[in-house]
Each structure stands twice: as C-alpha cells, then as structure tokens.
Backbone as a chain_set.jsonl record, in Angstrom:
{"seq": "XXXXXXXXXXXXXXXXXXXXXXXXXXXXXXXXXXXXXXXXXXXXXXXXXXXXXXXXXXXXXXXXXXXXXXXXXXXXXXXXXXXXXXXXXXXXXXXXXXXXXXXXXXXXXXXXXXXXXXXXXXXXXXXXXXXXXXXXXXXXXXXXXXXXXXXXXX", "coords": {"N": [[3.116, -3.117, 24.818], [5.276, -1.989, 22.456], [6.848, -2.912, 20.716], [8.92, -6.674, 20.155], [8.353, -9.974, 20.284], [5.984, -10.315, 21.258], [3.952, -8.243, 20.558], [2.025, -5.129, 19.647], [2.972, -4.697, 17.226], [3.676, -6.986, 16.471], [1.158, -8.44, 16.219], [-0.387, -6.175, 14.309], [1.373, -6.885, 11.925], [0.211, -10.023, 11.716], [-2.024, -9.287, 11.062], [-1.605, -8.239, 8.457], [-0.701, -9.669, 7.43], [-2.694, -11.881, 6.788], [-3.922, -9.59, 5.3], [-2.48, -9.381, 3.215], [-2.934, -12.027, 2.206], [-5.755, -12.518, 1.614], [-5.528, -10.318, -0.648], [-4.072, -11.655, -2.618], [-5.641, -13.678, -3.4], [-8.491, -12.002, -3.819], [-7.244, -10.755, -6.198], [-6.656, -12.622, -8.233], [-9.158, -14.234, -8.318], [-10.344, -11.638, -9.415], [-11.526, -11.343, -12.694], [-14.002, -13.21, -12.275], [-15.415, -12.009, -9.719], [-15.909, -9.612, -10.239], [-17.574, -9.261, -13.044], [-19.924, -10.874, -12.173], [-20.945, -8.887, -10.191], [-21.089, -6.84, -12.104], [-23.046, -8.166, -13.42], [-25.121, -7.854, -11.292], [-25.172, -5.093, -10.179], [-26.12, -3.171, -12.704], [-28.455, -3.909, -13.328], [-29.938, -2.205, -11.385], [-28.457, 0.311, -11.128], [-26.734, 2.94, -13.06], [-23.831, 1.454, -14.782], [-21.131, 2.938, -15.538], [-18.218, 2.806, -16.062], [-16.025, 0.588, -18.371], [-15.813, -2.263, -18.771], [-13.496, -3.942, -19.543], [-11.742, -1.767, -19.276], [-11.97, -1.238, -16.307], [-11.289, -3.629, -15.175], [-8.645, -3.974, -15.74], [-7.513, -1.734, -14.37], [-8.517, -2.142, -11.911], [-6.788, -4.642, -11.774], [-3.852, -3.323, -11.475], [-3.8, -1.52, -9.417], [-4.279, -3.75, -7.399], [-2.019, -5.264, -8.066], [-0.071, -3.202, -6.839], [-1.345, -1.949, -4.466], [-0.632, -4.902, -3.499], [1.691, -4.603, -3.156], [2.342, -2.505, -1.469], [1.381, -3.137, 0.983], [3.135, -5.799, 1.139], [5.705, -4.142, 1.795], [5.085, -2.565, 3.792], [4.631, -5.283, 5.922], [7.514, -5.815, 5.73], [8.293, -3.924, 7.034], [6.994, -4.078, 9.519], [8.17, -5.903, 10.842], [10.543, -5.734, 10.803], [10.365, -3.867, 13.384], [9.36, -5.741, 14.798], [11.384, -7.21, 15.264], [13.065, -5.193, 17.011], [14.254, -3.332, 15.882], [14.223, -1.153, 14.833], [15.611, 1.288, 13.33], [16.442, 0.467, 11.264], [18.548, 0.312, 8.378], [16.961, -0.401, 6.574], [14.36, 0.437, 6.457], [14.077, 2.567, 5.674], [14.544, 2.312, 2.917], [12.512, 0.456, 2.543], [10.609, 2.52, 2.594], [10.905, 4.483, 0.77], [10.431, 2.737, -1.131], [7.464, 2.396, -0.518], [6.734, 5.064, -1.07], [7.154, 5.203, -3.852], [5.46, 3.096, -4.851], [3.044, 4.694, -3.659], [2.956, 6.84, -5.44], [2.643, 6.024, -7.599], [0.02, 4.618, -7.765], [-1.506, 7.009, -7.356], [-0.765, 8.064, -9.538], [-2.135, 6.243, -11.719], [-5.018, 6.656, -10.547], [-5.364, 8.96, -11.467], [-5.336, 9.286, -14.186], [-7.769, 7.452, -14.226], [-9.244, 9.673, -13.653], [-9.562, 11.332, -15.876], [-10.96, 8.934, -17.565], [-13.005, 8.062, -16.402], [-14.082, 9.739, -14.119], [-15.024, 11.216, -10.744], [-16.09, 12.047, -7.303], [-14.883, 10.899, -5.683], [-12.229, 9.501, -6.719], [-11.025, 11.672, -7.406], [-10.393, 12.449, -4.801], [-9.135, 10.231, -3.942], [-6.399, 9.773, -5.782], [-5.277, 12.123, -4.91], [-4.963, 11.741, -2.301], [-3.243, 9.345, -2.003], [-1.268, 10.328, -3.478], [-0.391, 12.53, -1.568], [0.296, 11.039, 0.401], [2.345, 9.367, -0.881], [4.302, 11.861, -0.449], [4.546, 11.685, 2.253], [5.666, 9.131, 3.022], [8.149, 9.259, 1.583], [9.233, 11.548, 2.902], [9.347, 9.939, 5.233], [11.313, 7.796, 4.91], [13.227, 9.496, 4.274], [13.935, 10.305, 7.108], [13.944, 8.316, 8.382], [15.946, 7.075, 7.542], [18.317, 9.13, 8.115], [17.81, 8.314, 10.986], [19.045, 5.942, 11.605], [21.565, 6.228, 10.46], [22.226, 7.725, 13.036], [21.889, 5.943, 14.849], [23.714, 3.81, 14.23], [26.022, 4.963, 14.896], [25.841, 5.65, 17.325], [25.686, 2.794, 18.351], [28.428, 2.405, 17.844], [29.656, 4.193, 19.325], [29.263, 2.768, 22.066]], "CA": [[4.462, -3.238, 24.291], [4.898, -1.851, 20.922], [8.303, -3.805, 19.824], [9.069, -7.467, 20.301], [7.64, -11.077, 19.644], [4.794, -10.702, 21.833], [3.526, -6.54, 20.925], [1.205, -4.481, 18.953], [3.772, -4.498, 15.68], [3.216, -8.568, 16.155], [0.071, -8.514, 15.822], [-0.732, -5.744, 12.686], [1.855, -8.041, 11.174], [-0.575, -10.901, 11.317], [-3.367, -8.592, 10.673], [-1.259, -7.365, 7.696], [-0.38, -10.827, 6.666], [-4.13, -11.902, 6.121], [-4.908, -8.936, 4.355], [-1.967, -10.07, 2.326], [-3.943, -13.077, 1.934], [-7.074, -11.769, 0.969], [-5.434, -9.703, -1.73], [-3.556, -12.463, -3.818], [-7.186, -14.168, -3.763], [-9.104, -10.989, -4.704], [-6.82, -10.987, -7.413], [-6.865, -14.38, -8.68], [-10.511, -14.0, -8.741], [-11.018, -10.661, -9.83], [-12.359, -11.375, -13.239], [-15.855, -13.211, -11.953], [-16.252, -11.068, -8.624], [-16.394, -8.174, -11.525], [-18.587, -9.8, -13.657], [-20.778, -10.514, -10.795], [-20.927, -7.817, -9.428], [-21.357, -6.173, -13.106], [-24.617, -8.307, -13.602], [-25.862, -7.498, -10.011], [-25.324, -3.873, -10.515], [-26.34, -3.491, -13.841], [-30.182, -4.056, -13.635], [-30.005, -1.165, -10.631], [-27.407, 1.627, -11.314], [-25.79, 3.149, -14.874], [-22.58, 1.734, -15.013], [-20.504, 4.316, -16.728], [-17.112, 2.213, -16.645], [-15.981, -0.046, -19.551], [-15.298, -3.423, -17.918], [-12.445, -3.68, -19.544], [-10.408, -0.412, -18.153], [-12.344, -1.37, -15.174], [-10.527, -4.942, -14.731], [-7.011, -3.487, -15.993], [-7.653, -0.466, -13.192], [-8.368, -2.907, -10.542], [-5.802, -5.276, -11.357], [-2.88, -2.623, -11.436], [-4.46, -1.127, -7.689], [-4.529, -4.62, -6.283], [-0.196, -5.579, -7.336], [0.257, -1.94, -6.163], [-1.443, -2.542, -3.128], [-0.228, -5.781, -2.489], [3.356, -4.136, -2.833], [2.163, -1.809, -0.131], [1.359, -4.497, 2.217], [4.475, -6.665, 1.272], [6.616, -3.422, 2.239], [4.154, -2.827, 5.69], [5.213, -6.514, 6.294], [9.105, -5.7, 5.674], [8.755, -2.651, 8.361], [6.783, -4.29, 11.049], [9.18, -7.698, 10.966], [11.926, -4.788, 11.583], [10.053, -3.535, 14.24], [9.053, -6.356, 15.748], [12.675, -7.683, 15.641], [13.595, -4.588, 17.843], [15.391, -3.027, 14.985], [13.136, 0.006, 13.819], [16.358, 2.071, 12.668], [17.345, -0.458, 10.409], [18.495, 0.839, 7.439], [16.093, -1.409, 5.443], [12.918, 0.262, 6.341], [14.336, 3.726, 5.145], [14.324, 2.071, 1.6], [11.228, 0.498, 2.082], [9.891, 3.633, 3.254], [10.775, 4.445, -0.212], [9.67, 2.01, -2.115], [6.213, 2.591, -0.213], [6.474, 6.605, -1.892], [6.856, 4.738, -5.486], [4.311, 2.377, -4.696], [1.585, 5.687, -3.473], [2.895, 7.605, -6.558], [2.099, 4.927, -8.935], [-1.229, 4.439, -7.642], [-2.182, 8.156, -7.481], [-1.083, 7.803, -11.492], [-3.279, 5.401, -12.168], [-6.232, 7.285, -10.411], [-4.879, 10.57, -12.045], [-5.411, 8.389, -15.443], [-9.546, 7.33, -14.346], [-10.043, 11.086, -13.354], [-10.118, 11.73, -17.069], [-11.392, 8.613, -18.42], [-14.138, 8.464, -15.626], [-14.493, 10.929, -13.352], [-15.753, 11.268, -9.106], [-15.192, 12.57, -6.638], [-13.892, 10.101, -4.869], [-10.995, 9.055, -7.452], [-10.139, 12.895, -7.029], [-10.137, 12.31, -3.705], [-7.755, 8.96, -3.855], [-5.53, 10.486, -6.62], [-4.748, 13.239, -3.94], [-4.492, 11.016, -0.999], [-2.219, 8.976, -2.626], [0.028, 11.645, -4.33], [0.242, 13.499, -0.454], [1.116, 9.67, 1.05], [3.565, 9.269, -1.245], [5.149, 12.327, -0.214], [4.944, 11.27, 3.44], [6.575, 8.155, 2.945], [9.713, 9.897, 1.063], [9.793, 12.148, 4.337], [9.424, 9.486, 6.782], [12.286, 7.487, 4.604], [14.438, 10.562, 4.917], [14.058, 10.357, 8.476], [14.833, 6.575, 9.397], [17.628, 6.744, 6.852], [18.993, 9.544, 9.017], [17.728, 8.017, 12.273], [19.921, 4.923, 10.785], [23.148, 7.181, 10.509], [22.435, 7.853, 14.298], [21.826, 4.695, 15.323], [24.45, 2.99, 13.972], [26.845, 5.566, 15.591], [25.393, 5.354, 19.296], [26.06, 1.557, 18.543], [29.742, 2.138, 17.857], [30.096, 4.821, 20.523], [29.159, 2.181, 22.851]], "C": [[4.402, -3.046, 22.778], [5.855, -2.909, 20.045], [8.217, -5.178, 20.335], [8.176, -9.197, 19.873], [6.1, -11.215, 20.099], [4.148, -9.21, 21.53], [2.604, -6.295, 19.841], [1.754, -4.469, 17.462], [3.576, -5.787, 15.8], [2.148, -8.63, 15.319], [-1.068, -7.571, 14.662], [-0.112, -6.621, 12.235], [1.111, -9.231, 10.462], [-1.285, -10.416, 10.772], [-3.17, -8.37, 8.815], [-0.599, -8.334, 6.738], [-1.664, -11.734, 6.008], [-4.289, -11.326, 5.22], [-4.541, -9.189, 3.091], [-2.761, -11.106, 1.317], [-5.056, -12.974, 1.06], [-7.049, -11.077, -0.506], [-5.315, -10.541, -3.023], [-5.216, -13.089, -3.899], [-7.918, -13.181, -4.43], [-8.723, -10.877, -5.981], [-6.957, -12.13, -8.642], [-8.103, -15.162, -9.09], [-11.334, -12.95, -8.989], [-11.799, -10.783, -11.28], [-13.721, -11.835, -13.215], [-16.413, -12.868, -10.827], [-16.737, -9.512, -9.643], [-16.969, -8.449, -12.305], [-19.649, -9.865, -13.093], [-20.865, -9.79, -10.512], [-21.214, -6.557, -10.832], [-22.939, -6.717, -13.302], [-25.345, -7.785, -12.389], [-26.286, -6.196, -10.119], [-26.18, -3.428, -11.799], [-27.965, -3.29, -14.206], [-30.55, -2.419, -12.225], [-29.775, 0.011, -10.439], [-27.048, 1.399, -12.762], [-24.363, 2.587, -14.374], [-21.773, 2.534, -16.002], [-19.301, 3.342, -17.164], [-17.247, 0.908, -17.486], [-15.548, -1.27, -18.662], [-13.962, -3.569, -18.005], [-11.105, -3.14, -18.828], [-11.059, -1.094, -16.916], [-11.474, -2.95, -14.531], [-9.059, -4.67, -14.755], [-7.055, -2.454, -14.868], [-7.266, -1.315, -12.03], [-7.198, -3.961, -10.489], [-4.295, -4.513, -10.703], [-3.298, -2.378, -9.821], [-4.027, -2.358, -6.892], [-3.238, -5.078, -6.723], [0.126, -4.347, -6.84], [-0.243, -1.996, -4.542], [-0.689, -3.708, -2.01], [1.242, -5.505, -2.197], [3.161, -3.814, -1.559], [2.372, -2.697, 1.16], [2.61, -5.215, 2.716], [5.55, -5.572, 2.157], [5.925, -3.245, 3.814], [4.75, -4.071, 6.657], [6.714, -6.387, 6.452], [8.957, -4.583, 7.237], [8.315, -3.203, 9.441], [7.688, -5.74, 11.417], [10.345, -6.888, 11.381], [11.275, -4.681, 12.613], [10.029, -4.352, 15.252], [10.589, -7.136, 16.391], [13.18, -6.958, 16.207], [14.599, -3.814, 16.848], [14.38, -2.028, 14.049], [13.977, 0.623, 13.194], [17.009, 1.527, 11.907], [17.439, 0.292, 9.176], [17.547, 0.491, 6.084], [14.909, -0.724, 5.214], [13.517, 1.69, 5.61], [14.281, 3.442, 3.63], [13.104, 1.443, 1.173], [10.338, 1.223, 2.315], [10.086, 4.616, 1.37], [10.502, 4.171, -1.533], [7.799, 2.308, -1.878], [6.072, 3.982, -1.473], [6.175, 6.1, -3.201], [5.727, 4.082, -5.899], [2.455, 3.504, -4.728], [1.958, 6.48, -4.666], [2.326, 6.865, -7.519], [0.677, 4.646, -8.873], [-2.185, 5.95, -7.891], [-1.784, 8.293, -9.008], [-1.936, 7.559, -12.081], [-4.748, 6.334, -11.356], [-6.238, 8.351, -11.207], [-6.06, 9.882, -14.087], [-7.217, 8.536, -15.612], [-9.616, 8.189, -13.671], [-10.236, 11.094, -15.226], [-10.746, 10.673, -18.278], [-12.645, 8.65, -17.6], [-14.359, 8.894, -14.097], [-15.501, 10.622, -12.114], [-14.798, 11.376, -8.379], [-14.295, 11.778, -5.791], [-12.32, 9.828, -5.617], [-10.474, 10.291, -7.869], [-9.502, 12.751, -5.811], [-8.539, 11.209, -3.046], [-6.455, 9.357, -4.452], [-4.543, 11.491, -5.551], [-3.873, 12.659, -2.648], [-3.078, 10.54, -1.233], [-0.862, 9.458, -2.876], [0.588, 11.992, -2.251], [1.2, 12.125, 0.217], [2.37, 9.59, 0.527], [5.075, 10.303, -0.448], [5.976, 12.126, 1.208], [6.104, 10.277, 3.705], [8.486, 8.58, 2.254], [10.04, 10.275, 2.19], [10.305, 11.053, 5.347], [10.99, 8.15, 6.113], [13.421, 8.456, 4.98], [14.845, 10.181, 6.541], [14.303, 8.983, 8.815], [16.195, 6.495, 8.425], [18.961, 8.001, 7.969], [19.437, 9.206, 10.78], [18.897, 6.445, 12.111], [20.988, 5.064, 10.827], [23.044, 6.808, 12.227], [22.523, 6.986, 15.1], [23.469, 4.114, 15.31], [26.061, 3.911, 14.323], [26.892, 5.422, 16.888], [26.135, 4.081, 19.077], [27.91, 1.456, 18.678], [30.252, 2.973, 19.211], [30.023, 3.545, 22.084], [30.262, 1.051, 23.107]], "O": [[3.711, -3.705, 22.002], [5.591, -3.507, 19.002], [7.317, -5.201, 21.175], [7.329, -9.169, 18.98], [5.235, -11.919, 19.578], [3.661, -8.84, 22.598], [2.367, -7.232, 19.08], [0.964, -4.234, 16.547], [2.994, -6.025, 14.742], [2.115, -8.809, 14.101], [-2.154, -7.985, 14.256], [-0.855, -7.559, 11.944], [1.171, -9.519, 9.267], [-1.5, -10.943, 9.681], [-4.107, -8.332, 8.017], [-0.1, -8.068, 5.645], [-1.596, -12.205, 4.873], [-4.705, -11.872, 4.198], [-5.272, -9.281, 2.106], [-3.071, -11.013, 0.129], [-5.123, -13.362, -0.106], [-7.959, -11.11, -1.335], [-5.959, -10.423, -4.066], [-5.865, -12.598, -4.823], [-8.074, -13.353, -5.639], [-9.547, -10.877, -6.895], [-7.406, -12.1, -9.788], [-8.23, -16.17, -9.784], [-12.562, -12.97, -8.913], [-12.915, -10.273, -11.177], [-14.602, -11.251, -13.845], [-17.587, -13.153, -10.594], [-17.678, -8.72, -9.585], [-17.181, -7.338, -12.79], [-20.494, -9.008, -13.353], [-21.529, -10.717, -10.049], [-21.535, -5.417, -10.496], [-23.897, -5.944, -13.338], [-26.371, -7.173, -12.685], [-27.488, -5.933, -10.165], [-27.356, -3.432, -11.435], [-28.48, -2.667, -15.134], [-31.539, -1.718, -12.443], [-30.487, 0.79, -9.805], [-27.016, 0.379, -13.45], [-23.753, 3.28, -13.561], [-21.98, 2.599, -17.214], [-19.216, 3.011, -18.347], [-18.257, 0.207, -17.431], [-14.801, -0.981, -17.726], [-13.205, -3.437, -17.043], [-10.116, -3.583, -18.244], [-10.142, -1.748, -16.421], [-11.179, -3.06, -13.341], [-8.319, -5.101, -13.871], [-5.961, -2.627, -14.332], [-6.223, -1.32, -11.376], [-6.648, -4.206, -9.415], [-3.713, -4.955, -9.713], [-2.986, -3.287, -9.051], [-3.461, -2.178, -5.814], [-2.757, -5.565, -5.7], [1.03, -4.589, -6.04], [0.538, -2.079, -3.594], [-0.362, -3.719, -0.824], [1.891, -6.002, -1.277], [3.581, -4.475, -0.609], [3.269, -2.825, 1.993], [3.078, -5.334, 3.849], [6.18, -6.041, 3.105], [6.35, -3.826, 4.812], [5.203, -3.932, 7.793], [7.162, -6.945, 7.453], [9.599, -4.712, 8.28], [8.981, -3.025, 10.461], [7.556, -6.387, 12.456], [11.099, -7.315, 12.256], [11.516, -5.716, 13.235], [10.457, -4.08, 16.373], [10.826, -7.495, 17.545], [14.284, -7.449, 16.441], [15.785, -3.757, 17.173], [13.953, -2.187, 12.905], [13.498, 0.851, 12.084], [18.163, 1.898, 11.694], [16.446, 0.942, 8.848], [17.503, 1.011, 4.968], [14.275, -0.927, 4.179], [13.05, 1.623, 4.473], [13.937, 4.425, 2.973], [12.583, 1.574, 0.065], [9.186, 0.789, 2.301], [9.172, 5.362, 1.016], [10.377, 4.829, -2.566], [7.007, 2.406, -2.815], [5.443, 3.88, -2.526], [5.121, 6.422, -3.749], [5.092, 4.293, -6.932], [1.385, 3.33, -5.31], [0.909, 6.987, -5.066], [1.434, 7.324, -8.232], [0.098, 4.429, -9.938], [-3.277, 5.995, -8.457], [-2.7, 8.703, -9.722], [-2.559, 8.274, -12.866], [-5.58, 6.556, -12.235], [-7.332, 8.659, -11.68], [-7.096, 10.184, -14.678], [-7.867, 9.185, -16.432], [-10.156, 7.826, -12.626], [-11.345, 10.756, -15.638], [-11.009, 11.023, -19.428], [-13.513, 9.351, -18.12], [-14.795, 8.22, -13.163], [-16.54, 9.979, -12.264], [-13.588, 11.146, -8.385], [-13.184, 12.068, -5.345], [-11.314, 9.995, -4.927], [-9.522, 10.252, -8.649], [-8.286, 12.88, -5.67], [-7.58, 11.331, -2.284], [-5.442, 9.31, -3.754], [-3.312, 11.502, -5.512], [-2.76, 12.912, -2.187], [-2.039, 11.073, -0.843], [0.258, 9.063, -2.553], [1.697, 11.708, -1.798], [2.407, 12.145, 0.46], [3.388, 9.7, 1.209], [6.191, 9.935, -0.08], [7.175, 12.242, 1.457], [7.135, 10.468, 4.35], [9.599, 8.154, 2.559], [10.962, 9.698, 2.766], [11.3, 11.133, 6.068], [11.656, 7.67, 7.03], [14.318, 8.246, 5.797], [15.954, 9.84, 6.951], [15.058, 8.764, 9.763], [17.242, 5.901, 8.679], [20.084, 7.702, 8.374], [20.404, 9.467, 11.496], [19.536, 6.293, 13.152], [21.677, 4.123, 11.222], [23.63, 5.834, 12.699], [23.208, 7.131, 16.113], [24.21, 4.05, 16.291], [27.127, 3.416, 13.957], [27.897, 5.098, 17.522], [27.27, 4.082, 19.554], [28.532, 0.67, 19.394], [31.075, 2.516, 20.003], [30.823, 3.664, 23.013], [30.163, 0.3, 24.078]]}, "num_chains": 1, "name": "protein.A"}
C-alpha cells in the first residue's frame, strides 16, 4: 500500500524523520566531528581545504539539506494523508528546486576554491535535481487544477 496510515509513504516518513534527526545533531556538533576528523586525517592524507571554508561549506549543505528533508516530510504527510494532489506539495516541490539550486551554488563556489571530481559531480546533480523538482512542481500544480475539478464534478 503506497498511501495511508499504515503504507510505504508511512514509513520513509519515519525513515525521513530520523534522518531529520540525525541532521540537527550533525549540525550542532559539526565543529568537533571536523576537528576530529581534521586531526585523524591529517597525520595520513594532504588536506587541501581551509577548515574554515570547510565548516562554513558544511554548515550551509547541512540547513540546505535539512530544508530538503523538512520539505520530503511536508510531501509524504500529504501522501500519506491520501492527498498527493494537494496543492501544497506543488509549492513544496518548489521550494525543493530552490533548495537543489542553492546547494549546486554552493558546490559551484568549492569547484573553484577546491576542486574534484566529485563536487563537479554534486554541483551537476544538484543543478539537474533542481530542475526536476520545478518540473515535477509544474505537474502536481496542474495535477491539482485536475483534481480539484473531478472533486467538484462529483
């Protein structure tokens, strides 16, 4: 069952309410897991990044993220309430796009202060997500129109 109190959108929910969890903590203790994790490294590998940018990077990523999440949480609480064409998720289907643009910024940003491929790679991801999420807003804001017509036809 994908919809209702007992279904598969229940239960990411929870999944998606932890990770919630997890984040505000990561956060909250990101300056001495990065410290840590700076001495650990440190005696093994070059770090190239400045701790600094590197703590301002990760903080920005992790309220951008946890937006993500918070909005994930807004769509599957529609869902699970049986109400996927709500007009709500079509805006948080847009807020998600602002949310993956803003993040592929900020990677865009540490491509040129430090550089890999991966944070080409994210930068990109990001940027294309974003665009998805605009689309898939388009489309429940229209599926939304339709909805809420069937309902009156009825």
């Amino acid at each position: 069952q994908v919809m209702g109190k007992a279904s598969l959108s229940c239960c990411v929910r929870i999944l998606t309410d932890a990770i919630i969890a997890a984040n505000i903590g990561a956060l909250i203790f990101l300056p001495p897991i990065l410290k840590y994790t700076y001495s650990l490294l440190s005696t093994s590998y070059l770090i190239l990044e400045n701790y600094t940018f590197l703590l301002v990077f990760l903080y920005i990523c992790g309220v951008l993220t946890l937006g993500i999440l918070v909005l994930g949480h807004f769509i599957l609480r529609n869902i699970e309430k049986e109400q996927p064409f709500s007009g709500k998720n079509a805006m948080y289907f847009k807020l998600l796009g602002i949310n993956f643009l803003l993040l592929s910024a900020i990677f865009f940003v540490k491509i040129f202060m430090y550089n890999t491929i991966l944070t080409i790679f994210c930068a990109l991801f990001f940027m294309i997500t974003a665009l998805l999420s605009w689309i898939l807003s388009g489309v429940f804001k229209q599926a939304s129109q339709v909805w809420e017509e069937h309902q009156l036809v009825i």
